[in-house]
N, C-alpha and C positions, 0 to 999 in steps of 0.2 A: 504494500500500500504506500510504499514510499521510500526516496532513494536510502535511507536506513536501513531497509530490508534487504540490499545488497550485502550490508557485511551483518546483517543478523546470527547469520551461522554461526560466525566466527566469535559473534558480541557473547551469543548463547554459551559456547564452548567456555569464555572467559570468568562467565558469570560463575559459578559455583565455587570457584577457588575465591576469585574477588568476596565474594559473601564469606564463605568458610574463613578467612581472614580479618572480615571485617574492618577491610582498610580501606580507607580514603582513593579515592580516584585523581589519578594524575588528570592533567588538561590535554595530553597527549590523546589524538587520534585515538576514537572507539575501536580501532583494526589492530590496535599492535601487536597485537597475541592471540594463539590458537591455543584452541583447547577441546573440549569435551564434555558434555554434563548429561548425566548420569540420573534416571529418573530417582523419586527421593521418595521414601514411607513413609506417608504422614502419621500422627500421631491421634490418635484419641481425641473428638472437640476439645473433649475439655482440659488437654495436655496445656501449661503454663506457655504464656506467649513468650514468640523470639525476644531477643533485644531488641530495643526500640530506638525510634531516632528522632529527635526531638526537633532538627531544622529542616526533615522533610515532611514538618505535620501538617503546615498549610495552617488553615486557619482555626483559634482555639475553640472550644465548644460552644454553640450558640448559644445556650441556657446555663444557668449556674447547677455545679454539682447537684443542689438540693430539690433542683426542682426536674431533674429526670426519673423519676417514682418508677413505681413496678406496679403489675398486675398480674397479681397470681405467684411463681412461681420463678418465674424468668424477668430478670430486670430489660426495663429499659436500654440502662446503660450499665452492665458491670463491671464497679468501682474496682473491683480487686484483677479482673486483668485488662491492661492498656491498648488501645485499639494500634492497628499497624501503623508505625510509620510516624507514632506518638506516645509521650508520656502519660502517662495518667498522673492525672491533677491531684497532687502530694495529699492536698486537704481536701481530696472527695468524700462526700459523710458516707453513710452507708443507704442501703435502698430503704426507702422510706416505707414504713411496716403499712400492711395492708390495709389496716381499716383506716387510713389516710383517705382510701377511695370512696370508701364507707359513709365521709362529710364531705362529697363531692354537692356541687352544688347545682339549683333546678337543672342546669344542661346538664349534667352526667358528668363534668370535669372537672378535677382537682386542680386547687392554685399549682400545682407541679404538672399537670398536664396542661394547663393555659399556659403556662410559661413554654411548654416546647413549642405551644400551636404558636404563640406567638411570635417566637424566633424565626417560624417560616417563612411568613410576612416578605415578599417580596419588594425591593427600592423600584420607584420606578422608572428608574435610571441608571445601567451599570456603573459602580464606582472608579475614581478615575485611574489613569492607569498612565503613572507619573516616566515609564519608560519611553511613552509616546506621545510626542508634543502635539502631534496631530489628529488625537483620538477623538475628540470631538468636533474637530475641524468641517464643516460642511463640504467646502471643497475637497478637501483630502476624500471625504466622503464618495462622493460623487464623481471622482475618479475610481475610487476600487468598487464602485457599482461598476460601473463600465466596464472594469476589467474584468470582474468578478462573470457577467454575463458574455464576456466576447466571443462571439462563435469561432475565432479563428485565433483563437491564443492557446493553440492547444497542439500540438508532433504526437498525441496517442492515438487518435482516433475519437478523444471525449470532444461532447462539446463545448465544456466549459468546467468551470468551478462547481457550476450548477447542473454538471451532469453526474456529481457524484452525491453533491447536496441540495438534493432535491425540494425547490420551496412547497408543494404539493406533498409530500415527506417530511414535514417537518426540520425541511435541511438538514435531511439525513438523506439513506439509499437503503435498497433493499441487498446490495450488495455485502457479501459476507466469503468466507472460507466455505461456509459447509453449502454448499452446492446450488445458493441463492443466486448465483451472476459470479462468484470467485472475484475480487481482486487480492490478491495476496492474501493474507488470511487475519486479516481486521476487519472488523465492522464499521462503518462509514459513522462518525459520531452528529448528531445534533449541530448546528453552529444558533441552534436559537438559545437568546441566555449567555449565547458564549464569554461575552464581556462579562459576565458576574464571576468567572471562573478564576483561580488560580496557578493551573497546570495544564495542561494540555497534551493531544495524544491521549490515545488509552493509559501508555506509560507513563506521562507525564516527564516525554524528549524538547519540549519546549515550555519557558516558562513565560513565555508572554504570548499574545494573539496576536501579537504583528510577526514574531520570531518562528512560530507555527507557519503562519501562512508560505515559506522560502520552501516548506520541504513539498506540497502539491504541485505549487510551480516548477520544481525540479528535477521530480522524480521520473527515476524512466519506465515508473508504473502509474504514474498518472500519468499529468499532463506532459510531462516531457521535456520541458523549456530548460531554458539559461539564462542567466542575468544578462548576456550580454544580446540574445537573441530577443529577450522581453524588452530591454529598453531604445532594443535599434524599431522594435514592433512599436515601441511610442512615439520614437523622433518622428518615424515614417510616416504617422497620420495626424495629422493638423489638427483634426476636433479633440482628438486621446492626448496630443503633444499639449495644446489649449487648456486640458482641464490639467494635466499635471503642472504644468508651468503656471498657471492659477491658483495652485496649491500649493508648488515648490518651489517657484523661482524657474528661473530660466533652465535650458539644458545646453550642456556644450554644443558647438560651433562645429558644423560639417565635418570640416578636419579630424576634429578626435574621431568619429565614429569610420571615419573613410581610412583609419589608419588599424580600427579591430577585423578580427577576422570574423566569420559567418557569426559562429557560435563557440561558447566558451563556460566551463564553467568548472570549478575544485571538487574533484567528485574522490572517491578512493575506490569506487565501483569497478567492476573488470569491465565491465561494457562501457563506463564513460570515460577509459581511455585518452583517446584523443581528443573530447573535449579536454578534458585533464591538462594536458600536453599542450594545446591550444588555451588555456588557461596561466598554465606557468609560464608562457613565452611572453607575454608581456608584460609592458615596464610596472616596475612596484608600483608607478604614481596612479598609471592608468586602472590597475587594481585594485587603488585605492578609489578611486573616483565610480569607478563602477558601485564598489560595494556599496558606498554612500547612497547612488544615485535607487540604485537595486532597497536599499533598507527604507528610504521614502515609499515604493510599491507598497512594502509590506505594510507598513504604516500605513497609506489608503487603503487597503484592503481589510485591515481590521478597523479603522474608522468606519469602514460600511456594516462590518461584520456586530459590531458595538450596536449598530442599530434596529440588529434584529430580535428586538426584546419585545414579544408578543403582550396584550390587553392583559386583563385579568380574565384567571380562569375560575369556573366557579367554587374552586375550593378560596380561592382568595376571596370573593365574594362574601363567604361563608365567614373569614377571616376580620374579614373589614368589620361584619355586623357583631363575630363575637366581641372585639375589641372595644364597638362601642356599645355593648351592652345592650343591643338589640334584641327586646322577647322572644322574635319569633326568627333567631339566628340560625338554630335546628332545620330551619325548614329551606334554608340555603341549598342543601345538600339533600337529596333524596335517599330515603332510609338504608337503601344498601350502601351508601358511599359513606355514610354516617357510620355505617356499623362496621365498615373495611377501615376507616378512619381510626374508632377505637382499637381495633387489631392493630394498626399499625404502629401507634405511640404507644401501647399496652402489650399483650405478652405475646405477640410474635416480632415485637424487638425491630422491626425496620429501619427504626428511627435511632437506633447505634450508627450506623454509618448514612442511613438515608434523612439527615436534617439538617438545620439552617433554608435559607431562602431559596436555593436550588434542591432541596431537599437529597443536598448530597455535600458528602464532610471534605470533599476535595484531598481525601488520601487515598493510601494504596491496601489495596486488601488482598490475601490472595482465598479466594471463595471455593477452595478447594477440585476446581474443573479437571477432569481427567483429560487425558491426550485423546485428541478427535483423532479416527483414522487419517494418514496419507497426512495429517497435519506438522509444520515442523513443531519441535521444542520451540515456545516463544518463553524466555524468562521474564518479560512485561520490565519492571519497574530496575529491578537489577542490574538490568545494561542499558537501561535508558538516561542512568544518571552518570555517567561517564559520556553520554551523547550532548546531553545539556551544558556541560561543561565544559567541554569543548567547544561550541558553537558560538564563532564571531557574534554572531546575533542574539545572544544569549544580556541578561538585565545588567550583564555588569559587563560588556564587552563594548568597543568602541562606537558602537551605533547606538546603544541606548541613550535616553536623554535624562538616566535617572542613574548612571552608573556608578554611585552610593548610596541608593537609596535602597528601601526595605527589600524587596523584588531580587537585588541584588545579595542582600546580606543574606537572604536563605541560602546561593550558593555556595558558600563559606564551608560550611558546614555539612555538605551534601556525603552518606557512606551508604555504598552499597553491602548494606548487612545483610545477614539471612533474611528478616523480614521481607527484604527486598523482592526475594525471589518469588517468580511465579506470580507478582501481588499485582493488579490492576487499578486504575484510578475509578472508584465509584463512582456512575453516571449522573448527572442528574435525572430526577424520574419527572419534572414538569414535561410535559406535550410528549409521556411516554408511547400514550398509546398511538404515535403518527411514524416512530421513528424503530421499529423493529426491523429485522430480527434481532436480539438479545442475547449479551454479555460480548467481552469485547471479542469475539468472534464469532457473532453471530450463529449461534448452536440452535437458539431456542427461537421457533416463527411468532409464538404468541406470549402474553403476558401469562396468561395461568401455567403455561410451561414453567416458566421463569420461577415463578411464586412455589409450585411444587418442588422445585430444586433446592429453590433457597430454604427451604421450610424443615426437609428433609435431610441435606445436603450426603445423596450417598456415592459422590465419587472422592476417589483418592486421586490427591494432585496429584501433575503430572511434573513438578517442582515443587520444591518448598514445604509451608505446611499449612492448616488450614487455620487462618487468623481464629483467633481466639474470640473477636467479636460475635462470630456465627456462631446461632446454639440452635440445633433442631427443635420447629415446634410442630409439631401432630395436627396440622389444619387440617381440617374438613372441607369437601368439597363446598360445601355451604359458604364456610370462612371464604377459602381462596375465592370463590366467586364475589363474593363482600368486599374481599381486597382490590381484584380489577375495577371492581365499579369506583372504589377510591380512588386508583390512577386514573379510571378513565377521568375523573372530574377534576381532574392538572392541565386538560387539553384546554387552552386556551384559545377564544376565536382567532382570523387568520390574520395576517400580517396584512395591514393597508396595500392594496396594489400596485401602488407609486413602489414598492422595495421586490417586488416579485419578479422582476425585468429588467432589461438594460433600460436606463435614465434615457430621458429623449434627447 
């Protein structure tokens, strides 16, 4: 799914020592070493969690320790082992005893269950995102529409941006490994919401959405391109050339570009070759200028991407009127999505890794997936942070416009430990039911698929071990159908039409 997946094999082989070590990742190239990994025997759910990493947590818990309750038997959130990829908060109380639920009030919810609903609460504007000066820029904007939609910015055969992130999809695809359409063996993520996000990729290989956007343009399994093919594609046409130059200033002067060759671009891939080669033949300055020019794209194209944050759905609806104390807030929500709702912050636990406003904790889990047939070994999260780090475009590298700032300081601190392995970044579940097939390689066609897996959990990874978050709960077909009528009521109406197209 992306020019990463060229040296996956090799990243995969690396991964298991790199974890077993628990060392720090150099900034050296994700290729420098071969290796081997070896599938792993998970251990028992409720075997003690790996070590944990406290600067790949992303962001802290939306609700305070005391107000994540339990119901029944199974907490919410249990205090005693740490979700992946995170500390558990030193001074977590413990679960808050039962008959807490018992003084739940006329709605059926405890001051500890209003306080998760109300962490949900979506802004209605992604927060800002101080690596990109031009994230909210209109013009900026309104260039990476254009790009984002161009039918002819593409050497695969796709039609676009949008032929993978489909707006009728949710800006996502149906596209998966297991025998949906195949692109490599990811599942094509959502980009609705995307601005609210803190990682990106399944693995979380980029940590910004403008730094995301370089590897679809690049890849010789998407779209194909090259920085230096994409930006001679701007000079070349006057209306594209006009809106960048509107956004970013001028472009160099015939000369530079009569002096690059066709296409160019830093690849380590065996097949980008000669781009490669055609890449390092010229001058450091011209190199340098491209990059630049190339890291403005990106920046339009998450400016546009920032603006795909759909209405309210009617669970926020539901949201708005318990907040303000609304009588008849209950009736927001139709009974089964009410009673999938209570499952979800109560005792089938969803709401451990599925909360905050994207109803997702923006870490890495690994949710225990066995190896699909004919599939490779993906180590997810373990070799994606040796790729992050690396990457020019990365929040602390010379293109950001924030490169001390907080974005930046998570990489500091970045180890690929055991937890690492095998673990995926938890999706967001708003506008779930537009954007399947399900988990990051699309295994599962439907939501109740999904929901009996998670509930269950009877595969042994295929890496790693199975986070300590997930605890089997015994839903009934009743339940799990309770639970989709909850996601379905995340789907938000559709995006204004003015964003569904190329800009006129």
């Amino acid at each position: 799914m992306s020019a990463r997946r060229a040296n996956r094999a090799l990243l995969t082989g690396v991964a298991l020592a790199a974890c077993t070590s628990v060392a720090e990742p150099s900034g050296d190239a994700p290729d420098a070493a071969g290796g081997r990994v070896s599938d792993a025997v998970a251990p028992a759910p409720d075997a003690p969690a790996p070590p944990t990493n406290a600067p790949d947590a992303g962001p802290p818990p939306t609700a305070a320790p005391d107000a994540l309750a339990a119901d029944s038997a199974v907490p919410v959130r249990d205090a005693m082992a740490p979700e992946s990829g995170a500390d558990a908060a030193p001074d977590a109380a413990p679960d808050a005893a039962p008959a807490e639920r018992l003084d739940a009030g006329l709605d059926g919810f405890t001051a500890a269950d209003r306080a998760v609903l109300m962490a949900m609460r979506r802004p209605a504007s992604p927060p800002p995102d101080p690596t990109n000066r031009y994230a909210d820029d209109p013009a900026a904007a309104l260039l990476g529409q254009a790009l984002f939609y161009a039918a002819d910015l593409s050497n695969n055969g796709l039609a676009s941006c949008s032929g993978c992130h489909v707006p009728a999809h949710g800006f996502s695809s149906l596209l998966s490994y297991d025998a949906h359409g195949g692109l490599d063996f990811r599942s094509v993520p959502t980009l609705l919401d995307a601005g609210h996000r803190e990682w990106f990729f399944w693995d979380g290989g980029a940590d910004s959405q403008w730094a995301q956007a370089r590897t679809p343009l690049e890849s010789p399994h998407e779209l194909n391109h090259d920085r230096v093919r994409v930006l001679r594609y701007i000079f070349e046409r006057p209306v594209v050339r006009r809106a960048f130059e509107a956004a970013f200033g001028p472009l160099p002067e015939p000369a530079f570009w009569a002096r690059l060759p066709a296409r160019a671009r830093p690849s380590d891939a065996p097949e980008d070759a000669a781009l490669d080669t055609a890449w390092r033949s010229l001058a450091p300055a011209d190199r340098d200028t491209l990059d630049a020019l190339f890291a403005q794209v990106l920046k339009a194209l998450a400016a546009f991407g920032r603006r795909l944050s759909p209405g309210p759905a009617p669970f926020d609806v539901f949201l708005d009127a318990l907040a303000a104390g609304e009588p008849d807030a209950l009736e927001r929500l139709d009974p089964a999505a009410l009673r999938g709702l209570r499952l979800f912050i109560g005792p089938v636990g969803c709401v451990r890794c599925h909360e905050g406003p994207l109803l997702a904790d923006e870490r890495f889990h690994n949710v225990g997936l066995a190896r699909l047939e004919g599939a490779p070994l993906d180590a997810g999260r373990a070799t994606a942070i040796a790729e992050v780090l690396a990457d020019r475009f990365n929040a602390a590298g010379p293109h950001s416009d924030d490169p001390a700032g907080d974005r930046a300081a998570r990489l500091a601190g970045l180890v690929a430990g055991p937890e690492t392995l095998g673990a995926f970044r938890t999706p967001t579940l708003r506008n779930v039911a537009l954007t399947g097939p399900y988990l990051h390689d699309g295994r599962y066609e439907g939501l109740s698929d999904v929901i009996r897996y998670k509930t269950t959990l009877p595969d042994t990874p295929a890496l790693g071990v199975l986070d300590a978050a997930l605890v089997p709960y015994p839903a009934t077909d009743a339940e799990i159908d309770d639970l989709v009528a909850f996601l379905n009521a995340l789907t938000a109406p559709p995006l204004e039409a003015s964003l569904t197209g190329p800009p006129p």
